[in-house]
N, C-alpha and C positions, 0 to 999 in steps of 0.2 A: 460678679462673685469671684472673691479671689481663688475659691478653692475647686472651680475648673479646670481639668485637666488642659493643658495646649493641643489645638488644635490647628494643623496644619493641611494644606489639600496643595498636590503634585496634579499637572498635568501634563499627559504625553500625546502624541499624535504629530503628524507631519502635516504642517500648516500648507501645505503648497498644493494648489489646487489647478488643473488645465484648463485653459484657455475656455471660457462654457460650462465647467464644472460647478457641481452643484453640493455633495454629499462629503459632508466633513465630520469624522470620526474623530474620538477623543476617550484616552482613558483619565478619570479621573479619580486619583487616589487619594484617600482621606487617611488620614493617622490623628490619634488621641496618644497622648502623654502624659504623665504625671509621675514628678518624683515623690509623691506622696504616697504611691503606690504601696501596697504592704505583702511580705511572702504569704502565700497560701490562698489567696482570694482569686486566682486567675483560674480561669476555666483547667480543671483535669488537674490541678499540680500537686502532686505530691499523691500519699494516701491519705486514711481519714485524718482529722479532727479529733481530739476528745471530747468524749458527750459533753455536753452542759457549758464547755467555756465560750461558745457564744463567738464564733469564728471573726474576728474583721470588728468583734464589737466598740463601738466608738471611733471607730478608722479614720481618720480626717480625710476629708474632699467626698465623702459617701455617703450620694442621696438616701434622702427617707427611702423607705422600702416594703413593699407589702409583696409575702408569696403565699402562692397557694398551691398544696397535692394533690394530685384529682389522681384517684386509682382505679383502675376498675375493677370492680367485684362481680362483674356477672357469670354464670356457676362456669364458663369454660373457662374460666382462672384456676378451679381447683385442681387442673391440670399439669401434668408433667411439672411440678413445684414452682409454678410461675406463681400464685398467690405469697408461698413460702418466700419466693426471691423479692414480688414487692414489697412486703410488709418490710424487709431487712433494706431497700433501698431508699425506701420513704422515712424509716426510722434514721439512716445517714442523711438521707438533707436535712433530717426536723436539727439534725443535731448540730449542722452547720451551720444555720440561722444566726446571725449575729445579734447582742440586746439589744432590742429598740424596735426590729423589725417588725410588722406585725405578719400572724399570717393563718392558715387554716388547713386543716386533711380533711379532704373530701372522698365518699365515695362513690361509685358511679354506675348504677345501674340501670334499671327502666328512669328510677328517679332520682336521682342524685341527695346525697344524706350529710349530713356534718356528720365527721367522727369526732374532731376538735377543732375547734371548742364546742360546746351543745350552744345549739340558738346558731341565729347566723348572724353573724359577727367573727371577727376578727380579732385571733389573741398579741399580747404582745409577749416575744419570745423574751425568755429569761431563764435563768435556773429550774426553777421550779415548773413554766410552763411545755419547757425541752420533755422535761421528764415526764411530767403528765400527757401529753403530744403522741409519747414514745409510746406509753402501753396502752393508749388509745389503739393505735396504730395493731397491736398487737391481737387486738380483738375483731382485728376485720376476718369475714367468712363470705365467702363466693356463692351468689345467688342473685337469679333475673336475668334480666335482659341489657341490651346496651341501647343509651339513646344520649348521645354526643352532646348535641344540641341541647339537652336541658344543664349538663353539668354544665358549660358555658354559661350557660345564663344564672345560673347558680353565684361563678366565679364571679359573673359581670356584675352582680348584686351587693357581695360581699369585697368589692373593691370601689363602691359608690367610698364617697365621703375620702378619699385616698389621691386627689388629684395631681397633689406634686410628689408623688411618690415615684418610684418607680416600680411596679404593676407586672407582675410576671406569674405565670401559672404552667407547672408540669402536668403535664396529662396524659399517662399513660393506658394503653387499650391492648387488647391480643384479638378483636374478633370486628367485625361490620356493624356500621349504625341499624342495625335492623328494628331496633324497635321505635322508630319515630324515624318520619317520609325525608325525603330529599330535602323538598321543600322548608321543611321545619328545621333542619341542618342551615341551608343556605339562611332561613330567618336569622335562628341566633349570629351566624358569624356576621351579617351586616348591623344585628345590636351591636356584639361586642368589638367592632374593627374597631379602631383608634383610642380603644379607652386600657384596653393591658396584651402584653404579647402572650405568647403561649408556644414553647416548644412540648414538642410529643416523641416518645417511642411508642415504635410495635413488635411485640415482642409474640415471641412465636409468627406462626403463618398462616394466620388465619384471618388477618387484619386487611382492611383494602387501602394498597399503597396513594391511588390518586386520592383517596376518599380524606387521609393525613393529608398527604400533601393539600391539599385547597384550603386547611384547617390553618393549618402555619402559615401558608401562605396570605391567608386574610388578617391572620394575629402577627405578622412577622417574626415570627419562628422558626426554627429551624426542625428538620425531625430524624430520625435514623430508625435501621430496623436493630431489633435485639433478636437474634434466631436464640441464643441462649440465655437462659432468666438469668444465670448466675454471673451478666455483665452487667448487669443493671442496676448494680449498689454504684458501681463505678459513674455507670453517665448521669445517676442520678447525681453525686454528690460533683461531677461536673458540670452540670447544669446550675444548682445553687450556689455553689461557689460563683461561676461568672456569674448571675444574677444578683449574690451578694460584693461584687466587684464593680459594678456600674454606678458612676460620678453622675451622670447629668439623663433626666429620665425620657426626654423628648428632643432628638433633632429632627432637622430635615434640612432636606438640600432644597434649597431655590435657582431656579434657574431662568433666565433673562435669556431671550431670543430675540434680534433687531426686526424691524417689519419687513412681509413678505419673506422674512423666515418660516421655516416648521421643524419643530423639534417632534423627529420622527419618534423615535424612543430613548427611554433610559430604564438599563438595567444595570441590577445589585450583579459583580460577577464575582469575587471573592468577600466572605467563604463561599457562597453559593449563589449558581445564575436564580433572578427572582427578577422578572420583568414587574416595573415598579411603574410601566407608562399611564397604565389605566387609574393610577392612583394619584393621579394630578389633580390640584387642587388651584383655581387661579387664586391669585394674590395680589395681581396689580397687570396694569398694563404690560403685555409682552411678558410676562412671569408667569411663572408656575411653581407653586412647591408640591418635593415626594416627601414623605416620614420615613425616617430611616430608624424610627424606634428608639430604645436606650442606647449609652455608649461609657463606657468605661476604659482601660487602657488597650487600647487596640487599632488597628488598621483594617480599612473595606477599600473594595475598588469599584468603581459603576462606571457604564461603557453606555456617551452619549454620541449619537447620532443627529446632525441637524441640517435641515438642507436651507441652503442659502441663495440669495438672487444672484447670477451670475457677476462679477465686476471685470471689469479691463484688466487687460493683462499688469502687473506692477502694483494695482492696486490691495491694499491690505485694509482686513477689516476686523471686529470683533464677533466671530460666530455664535459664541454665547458667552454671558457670565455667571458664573455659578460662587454660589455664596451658603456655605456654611450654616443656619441658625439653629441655637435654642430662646425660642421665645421670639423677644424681639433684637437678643445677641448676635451680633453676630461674628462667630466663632474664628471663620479661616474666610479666602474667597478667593478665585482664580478664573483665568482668560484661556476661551477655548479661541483659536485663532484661525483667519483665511487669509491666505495671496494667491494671488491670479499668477502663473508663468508659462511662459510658451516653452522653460528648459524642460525635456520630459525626463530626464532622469530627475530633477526635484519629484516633478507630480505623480511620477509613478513610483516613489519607494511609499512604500508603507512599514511604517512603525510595526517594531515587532510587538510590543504589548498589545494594538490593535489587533495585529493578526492574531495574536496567544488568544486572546480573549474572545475575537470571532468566531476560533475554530473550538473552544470551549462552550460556548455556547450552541454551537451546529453540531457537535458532540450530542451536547446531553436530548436534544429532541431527534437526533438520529436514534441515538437509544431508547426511545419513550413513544417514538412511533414504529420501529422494529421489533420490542416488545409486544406492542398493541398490535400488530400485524400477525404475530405468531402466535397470540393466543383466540385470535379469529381465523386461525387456518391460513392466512395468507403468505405460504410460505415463498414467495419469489419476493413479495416488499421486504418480509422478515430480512431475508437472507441479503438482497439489497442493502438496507439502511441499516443492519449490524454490520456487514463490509464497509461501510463507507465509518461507521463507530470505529472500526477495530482500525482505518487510516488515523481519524483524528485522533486518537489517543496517541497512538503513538505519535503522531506530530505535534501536541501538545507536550508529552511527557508526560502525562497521567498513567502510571505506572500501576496504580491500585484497580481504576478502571479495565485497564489492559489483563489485567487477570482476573477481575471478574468476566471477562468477554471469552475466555478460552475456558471458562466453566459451562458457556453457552454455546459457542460455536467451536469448529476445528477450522484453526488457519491455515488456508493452503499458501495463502502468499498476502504478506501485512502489508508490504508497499503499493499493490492495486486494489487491495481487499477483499481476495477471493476468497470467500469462507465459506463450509457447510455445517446446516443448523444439528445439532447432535440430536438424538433421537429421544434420548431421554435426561434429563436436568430434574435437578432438586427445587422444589419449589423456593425454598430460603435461599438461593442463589440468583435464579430468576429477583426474588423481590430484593432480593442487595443490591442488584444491578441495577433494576428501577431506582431504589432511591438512592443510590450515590451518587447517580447519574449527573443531578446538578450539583455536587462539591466538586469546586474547582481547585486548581493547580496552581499556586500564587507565586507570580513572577517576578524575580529580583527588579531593581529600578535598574532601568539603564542595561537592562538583559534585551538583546535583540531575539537570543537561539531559540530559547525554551522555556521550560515550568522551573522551577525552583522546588 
């Protein structure tokens, strides 16, 4: 298909490995391009759209497209104007929607409801159905309970018959799946893994952060907290935009390891850490493919790890090939690489994107198990593994991180990470720092120092 955007994959890592060595690290960075690209379709650009003209509509190089708004309506919406804030954030994506798209407003509560269109089914946006969409929207009212799990499977219904589309649902919540078990949660997300993504906010604090997080993460999505209703016109209409922005609706990365290899892991590190190893899928001898989801004009990075049979010193070999595909295209493809050397200044430098990336990732689980520490009283781990957070940011250059960590702790000293846990915190600060935890710091090419 001519009207795929170019797809290129960079890889960095320092191929020299000592005498015995076994563990070879690699970053590998993917970019999508397209001069077909048009203003106002990229995540967050600009303000709104006028109602009704159908953003992106007709756009060349942009896949079919099905979206869906899941809102929740259960009665602690009618709170603090967070129901007020959805209705006006959901009525900005309806409005963004390009012609042709098809798509649906749902609401969400014990039992998940169509507001638009009635039946379930899936409308195609247009003039006319913008606007119908819109005062749909207007007539939602907060009541019930919340049960995750069933609007998924809602979504996953109303996107059957949509298979080269590209497949995306907003879902927004303010409070805990309480009304339907753990169990019934975990059900739907292994229905709906691989058939549409799903980013989420939560807004207010009354929402359980790991409870999104495993939701996106099964959907490959992304999520963030909203502590104010009144930002959520904004990430709504950046969320549909990128989603009205996406060329091609399914890659993934394949990855080729020689025998008596093992491909320890591979994770997503920019925009954010998402270890992707458990999502391997074989595809051939020595292969593996992850889904890396939709892609539109953009760049990602993932950080592979594969350990190798030892070779002779001089000897050079191929540690993995990684290969781009949608379908059975394939897009971009690159050489992760091993030599054996007895010089140790070779074997021992390490790439700095390796390092940026290692300590990015030891970041965000220093902060998610320091969190979890201190809200089980364990204040010596707390205090520990936010010390050891408040080093790697700063040694990363995560600057945003770094100030939500002095909402949480007092630094006595950033460079060994002596810190004490403050006595009393905001709840909305605690749950920012959870989830930003995995937005990473993206590193220039050819940047040895730091974040970018």
């Amino acid at each position: 298909m001519s009207d795929f955007p170019e797809f290129t994959i960079r890889v960095d890592q320092n191929p020299y490995l000592p005498d015995g060595g076994r563990e070879m690290h690699a970053i590998v960075t993917v970019e999508a391009t397209s001069s077909g690209a048009s203003a106002g379709t990229g995540a967050g650009t600009g303000a709104g759209t006028d109602a009704g003209t159908g953003a992106g509509a007709g756009a060349a190089g942009r896949a079919p497209a099905a979206q869906i708004i899941i809102i929740d309506t259960s009665g602690s919406m009618s709170y603090r104007g967070k129901m007020t804030a959805a209705k006006r954030a959901a009525r900005a994506a309806v409005n963004v929607l390009r012609d042709g798209v098809r798509f649906a407003v749902v609401a969400g509560a014990n039992q998940p409801r169509m507001i638009y269109p009635q039946g379930e089914r899936l409308a195609e946006a247009n003039e006319t159905s913008r606007r119908s969409a819109v005062q749909a929207v207007g007539r939602l009212e907060a009541a019930g309970g919340t049960a995750i799990g069933s609007w998924l499977r809602l979504a996953d219904r109303l996107f059957t018959g949509y298979e080269d589309a590209v497949k995306h649902a907003i879902l927004l919540t303010d409070g805990k799946n309480q009304h339907e078990s753990a169990e019934e949660l975990d059900a739907a997300l292994r229905q709906c893994s691989g058939h549409f993504q799903c980013d989420a906010r939560g807004v207010g604090t009354d929402w359980d952060v790991s409870e999104v997080r495993k939701i996106t993460s099964a959907l490959l999505g992304g999520f963030l907290d909203v502590p104010d209703p009144a930002d959520l016109e904004a990430d709504f209409l950046a969320m549909t935009r990128t989603s009205m922005s996406k060329q091609v609706a399914d890659v993934s990365l394949r990855v080729w390891t020689p025998q008596q290899a093992e491909l320890r892991f591979v994770k997503q590190m920019v925009p954010a850490v998402e270890d992707l190893t458990g999502r391997r899928v074989e595809s051939g001898p020595q292969t593996g493919d992850y889904p890396l989801g939709a892609w539109g004009n953009e760049n990602r990075e993932y950080h592979l790890c594969v350990d190798v049979k030892p070779g002779d010193v001089g000897r050079q070999m191929r540690a993995a090939w990684v290969k781009l595909l949608a379908g059975d295209r394939v897009l971009a493809s690159g050489n992760v690489l091993a030599e054996w050397t007895d010089d140790e200044a070779r074997s021992t430098h390490i790439n700095g994107r390796v390092s940026i990336h290692t300590g990015q990732s030891e970041l965000a689980e220093a902060i998610q198990q320091g969190l979890e520490a201190r809200r089980e009283g364990d204040e010596d781990t707390a205090t520990a593994r936010l010390g050891r957070a408040v080093v790697l940011a700063r040694e990363v250059g995560n600057d945003q991180i770094s100030g939500l960590l002095d909402r949480i702790v007092d630094v006595v000293d950033p460079v060994q990470g002596t810190v004490r846990l403050k006595r009393e915190i905001a709840k909305a600060d605690e749950m920012s720092l959870d989830t930003r935890s995995v937005r990473t710091v993206r590193t220039r090419h050819g940047d040895e120092a730091g974040g970018g």
